[in-house]
N, C-alpha and C positions, 0 to 999 in steps of 0.2 A: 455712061451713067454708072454710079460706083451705088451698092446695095449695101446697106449694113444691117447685117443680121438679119431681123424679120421688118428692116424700115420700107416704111412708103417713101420713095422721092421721086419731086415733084419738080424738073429743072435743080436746080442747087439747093433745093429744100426739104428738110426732113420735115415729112407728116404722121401727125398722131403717134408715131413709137419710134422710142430709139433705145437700143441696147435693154436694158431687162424696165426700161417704164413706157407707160402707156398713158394717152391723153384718153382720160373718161369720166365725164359728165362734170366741166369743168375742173377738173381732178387730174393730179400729175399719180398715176399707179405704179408702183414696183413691184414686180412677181418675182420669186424664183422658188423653181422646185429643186428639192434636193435627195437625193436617194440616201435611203438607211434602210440597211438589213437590218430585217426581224418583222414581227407580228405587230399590232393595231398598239400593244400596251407595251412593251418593249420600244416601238416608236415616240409613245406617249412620255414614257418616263426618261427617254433621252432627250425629249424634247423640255419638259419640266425641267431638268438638272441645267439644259440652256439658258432660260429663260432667268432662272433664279441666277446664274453667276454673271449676269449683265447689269450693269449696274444704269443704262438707261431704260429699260421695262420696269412701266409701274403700272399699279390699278389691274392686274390680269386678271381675268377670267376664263375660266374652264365653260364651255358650250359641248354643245354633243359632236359636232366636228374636230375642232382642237379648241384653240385659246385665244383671246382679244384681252388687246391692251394698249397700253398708251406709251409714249416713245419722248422721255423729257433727257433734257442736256446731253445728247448726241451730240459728239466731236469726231470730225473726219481729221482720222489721220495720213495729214498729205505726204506728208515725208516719208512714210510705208509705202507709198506708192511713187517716190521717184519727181513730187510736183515741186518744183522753186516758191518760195514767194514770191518769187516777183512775177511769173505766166499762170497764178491763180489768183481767182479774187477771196478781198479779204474775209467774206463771209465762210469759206472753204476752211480756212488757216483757224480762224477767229472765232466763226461764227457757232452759237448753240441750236439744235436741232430741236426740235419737239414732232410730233407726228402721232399717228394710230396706227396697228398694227394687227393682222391675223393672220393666226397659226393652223393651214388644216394638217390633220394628222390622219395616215393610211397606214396598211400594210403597206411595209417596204420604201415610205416614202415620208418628206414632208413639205408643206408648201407655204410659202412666205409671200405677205402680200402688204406694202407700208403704202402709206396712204394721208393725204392729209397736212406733208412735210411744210412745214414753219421755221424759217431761221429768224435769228436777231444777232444781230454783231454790232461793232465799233466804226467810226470814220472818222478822220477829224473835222473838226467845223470850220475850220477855214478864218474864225475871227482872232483877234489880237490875240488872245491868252492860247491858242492853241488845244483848247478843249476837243472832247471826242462827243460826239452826239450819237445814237442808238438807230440804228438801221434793222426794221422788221419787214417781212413780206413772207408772202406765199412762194412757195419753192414754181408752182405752176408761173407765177407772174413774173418771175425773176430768170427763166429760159425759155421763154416763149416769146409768140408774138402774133399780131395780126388773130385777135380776139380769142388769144390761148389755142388754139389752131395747129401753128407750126412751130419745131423748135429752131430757137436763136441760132445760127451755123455759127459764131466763136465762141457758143455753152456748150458746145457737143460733148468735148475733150471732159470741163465740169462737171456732166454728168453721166459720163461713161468714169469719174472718180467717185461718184456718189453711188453710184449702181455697185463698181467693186469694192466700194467701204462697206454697203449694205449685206453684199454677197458674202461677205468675209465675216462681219458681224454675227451673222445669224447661224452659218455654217456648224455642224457637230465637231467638226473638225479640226479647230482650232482648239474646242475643247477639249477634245480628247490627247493631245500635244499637251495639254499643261496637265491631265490628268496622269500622265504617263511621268511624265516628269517631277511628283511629288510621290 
């Protein structure tokens, strides 16, 4: 029996979490914490300077822990991470994200939590003229199975890429790489 990360499995099945998401209350959740040096406001306003240079965060709000907001036209970029087209599906390549999102913010720390994730992409239809018709669902419905319960064993790889596009997304890190280089 192979463990991955903090997964439950169950026979050949991942339960309730894999990699940084968690099944909770019909809900696919993503966490991740991430460290940054300095104080409660120093963390705050690195976090701010985050938030503002993404151009999928809208609607945020400041709360007394950190910030909530809303997560529209997220695009995973597969080819950052090594995916073909052809062993990813086309929502991955394709597809536009939407979600919610919260931000707490600590000394020394900060912690990401998306929530909510909604794709819509393309397919073809299949009829004479070769048209595309619009494919929507729920990120939970779309790698699961057996009443959102367990995850699908051929989405594992999909969303161990959705988890590192998130990771990377949110990360100070990246920011501070473009800030260093203007």
């Amino acid at each position: 029996m192979l463990l991955v990360g903090c997964s439950n499995v169950v026979g050949a099945q991942v339960v309730g979490k894999y990699d940084q998401f968690e099944i909770i209350d019909d809900d696919l959740v993503w966490t991740n914490t991430y460290s940054q040096p300095g104080n409660l406001d120093s963390v705050r306003a690195a976090v701010v300077q985050l938030v503002k240079s993404k151009f999928f965060t809208f609607n945020v709000i400041r709360n007394e822990t950190g910030y909530n907001g809303e997560i529209k036209h997220y695009a995973v970029n597969c080819k950052k991470y090594g995916r073909s087209y052809i062993n990813t599906p086309k929502m991955y390549w394709e597809g536009e994200w939407s979600g919610k999102f919260k931000i707490e913010v600590a000394d020394n720390f900060y912690k990401v939590t998306v929530y909510a994730l909604y794709y819509e992409s393309t397919r073809p239809s299949g009829g004479y003229y070769k048209t595309q018709e619009t494919v929507k669902g729920r990120f939970i419905t779309a790698v699961t199975k057996k009443n959102k319960l367990v995850f699908r064993k051929r989405e594992l790889a999909n969303i161990s890429l959705m988890s590192i596009s998130l990771k990377d997304e949110f990360s100070l890190l990246g920011l501070k790489k473009i800030a260093e280089s203007n």
